[in-house]
C-alpha positions, 0 to 999 in steps of 0.5 A: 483467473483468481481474486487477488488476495487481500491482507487482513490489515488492509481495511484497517489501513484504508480507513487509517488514511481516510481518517487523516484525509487522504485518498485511497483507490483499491487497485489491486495490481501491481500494488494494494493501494494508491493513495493522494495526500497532500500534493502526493501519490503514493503506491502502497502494497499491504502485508500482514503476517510474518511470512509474507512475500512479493509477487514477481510482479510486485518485485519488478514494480519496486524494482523499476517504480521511480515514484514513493512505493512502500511495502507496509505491515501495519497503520503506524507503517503506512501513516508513517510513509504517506505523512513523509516520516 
């Protein structure tokens, strides 16, 4: 088995949301992050660059996923989705 891949944003972003109070857990798979804010669980799957693509995996977690999952690219875009803009 290989190591998940880690996008160069993802350290950046974690510490975004920390920095505004939320809670961030690494989990890897089917997404990056799970992140708490207040009263909400929110699932994050980081990108970067601009040829990046979902996983099959990852395709059929936002495909059947009926909570907020957001595929972000940058701070601004995972600010944005977990304060709820």
């Amino acid at each position: 088995m290989r190591a998940l891949k880690v996008d160069a944003n993802q350290k950046e972003i974690i510490a975004a949301l920390r920095k505004i109070g939320a809670s961030v857990y690494v989990i890897g798979l089917p997404v990056d992050l799970l992140v708490g804010y207040k009263g909400r669980s929110i699932a994050l799957e980081c990108k970067s660059g601009e040829h990046w693509r979902l996983t099959d995996v990852q395709k059929r977690f936002f495909a059947d996923f009926e909570g907020e999952a957001y595929i972000v690219d940058s701070v601004e875009a995972a600010l944005k989705a977990v304060r709820g803009l």
